[in-house]
Phi, psi and omega in degrees: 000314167318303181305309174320298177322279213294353174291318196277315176301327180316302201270006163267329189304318186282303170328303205281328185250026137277294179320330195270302160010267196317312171295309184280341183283320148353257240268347166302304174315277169337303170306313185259357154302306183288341165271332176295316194300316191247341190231359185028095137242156197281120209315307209289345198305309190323293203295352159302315211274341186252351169290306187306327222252327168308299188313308182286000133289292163332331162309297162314311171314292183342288173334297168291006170094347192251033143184144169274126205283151166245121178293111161238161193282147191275343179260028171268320195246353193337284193282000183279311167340319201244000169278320203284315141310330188270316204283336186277304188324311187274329176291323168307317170298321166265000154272352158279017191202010166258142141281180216297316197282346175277329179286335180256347209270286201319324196311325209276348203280324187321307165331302184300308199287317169303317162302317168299328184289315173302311195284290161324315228242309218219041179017060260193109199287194176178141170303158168263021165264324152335283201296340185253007145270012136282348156287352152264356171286337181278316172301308181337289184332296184311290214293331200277310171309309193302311182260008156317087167329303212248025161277152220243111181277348168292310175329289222297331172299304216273318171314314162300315166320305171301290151339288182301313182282323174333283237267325174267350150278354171263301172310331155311334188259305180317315185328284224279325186301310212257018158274248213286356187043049197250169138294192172263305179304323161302329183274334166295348182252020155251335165322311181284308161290355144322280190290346174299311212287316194273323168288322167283021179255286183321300187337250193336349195240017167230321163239173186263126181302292174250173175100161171348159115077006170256166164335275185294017212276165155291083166246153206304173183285300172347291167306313187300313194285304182321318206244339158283303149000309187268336161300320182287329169285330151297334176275305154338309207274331184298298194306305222297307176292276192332328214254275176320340163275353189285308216271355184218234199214159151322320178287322175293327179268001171276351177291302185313328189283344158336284209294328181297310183316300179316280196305282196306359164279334217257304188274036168250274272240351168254015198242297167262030169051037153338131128254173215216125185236174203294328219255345206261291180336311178301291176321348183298281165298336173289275208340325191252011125322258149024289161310302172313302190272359168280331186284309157332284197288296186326290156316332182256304168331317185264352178276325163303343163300316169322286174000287194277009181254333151339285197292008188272154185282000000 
């Protein structure tokens, strides 16, 4: 009965940190829509403030014990910092200059564009059931921007941007962990205060530091508490993934992101009133075909690699 008791607290524990998952990745989207949207602060100043308000968490985590730091050499991290900067920046740029379904929708683009960069870059095979399930994630997109009422041609520049490097710094991250025999928290926690060091350098020569509209600007008590929110709730959503690929598997938490995707298209177009027309719906559902039969062929692929390494003598 004892052994039965901690399988059922095991799997309340993982149900609650899926439940939480779920919740701050929600509410990062939302939240910094809404500052962009009720407070105009200024994008790189944000993703400044959540790089800062990450690193000092992770400092604390260290602390408590809940990973152990690995001395890595900083010109090893160099171009990751600074990939690591462009991919929050631009992404930050394309839910501000989107609505949430074209900003989450572009997001699904990464999948096609890391394959091409493993295939071009890192001669990297791919299956043709792989390969041809990138064409309805490529049209969905295609189809739901093109019939976008509230399209943006900036959005859509700053969404491609975001999409390449995002897609070179996720491929960059794999390397460098299985380069240096790190985790992903040791490496964000030299990563991050990098990119703080390199946006605040960048910061003054793109945005205004003090004054109207700057970081350091008179903004309201609301606005402050809003962008320390959101650092924190940003810092959460880093730990959260960390904490569910440890205690359950990869694969698991990318099926949930299947269900986030879902819930965070439905509450941008009911929360900032989107409007959404049946050609944009159709792009919806291919894109998240689309996604579904890459992750499915993907998952039997890998399990069959399992398969055959098992039976070998």
């Amino acid at each position: 009965m004892a052994s039965l008791a901690e399988r059922v607290r095991g799997h309340g524990r993982i149900a609650a940190g899926l439940v939480f998952n779920l919740l701050v990745s929600i509410c990062i989207v939302f939240l910094n829509k809404w500052i962009y949207v009720h407070h105009g602060f200024p994008n790189m100043s944000l993703t400044l403030v959540h790089f800062v308000v990450t690193w000092l968490g992770l400092y604390i985590c260290q602390k408590l014990d809940i990973f152990a730091p690995k001395s890595l050499p900083p010109s090893k991290l160099l171009l990751l910092a600074l990939s690591f900067c462009g991919f929050v920046v631009f992404t930050n740029l394309s839910l501000q200059n989107n609505t949430i379904g074209t900003y989450q929708l572009a997001k699904a683009m990464t999948t096609p564009v890391i394959i091409a960069v493993q295939t071009v870059c890192y001669q990297k095979r791919f299956s043709t059931r792989i390969r041809l399930t990138l064409i309805p994630i490529t049209l969905g997109v295609i189809l739901n921007s093109y019939y976008d009422v509230k399209f943006n041609f900036l959005g859509v520049v700053f969404a491609a941007l975001g999409v390449l490097v995002t897609s070179l710094y996720q491929v960059w991250v794999g390397a460098k962990q299985h380069e240096l025999q790190v985790n992903s928290m040791q490496l964000l926690y030299y990563q991050a205060p990098m990119s703080s060091a390199m946006l605040l350098v960048a910061v003054p020569f793109f945005e205004p530091v003090f004054g109207e509209g700057g970081i350091f600007g008179p903004w309201s008590v609301s606005a402050v508490l809003m962008v320390l929110l959101s650092g924190v709730i940003a810092f959460m959503v880093n730990l959260s993934i960390y904490w569910i690929i440890g205690n359950t598997s990869p694969v698991t938490y990318n099926m949930f992101g299947h269900f986030k995707f879902c819930i965070t298209l439905c509450g941008g177009y009911v929360l900032f009133k989107d409007p959404l027309s049946v050609n944009q719906g159709l792009g919806i559902v291919c894109t998240l075909f689309g996604i579904l039969a890459y992750t499915h062929f993907k998952l039997s692929e890998q399990e069959g690699s399992k398969s055959k390494l098992v039976q070998r003598p």
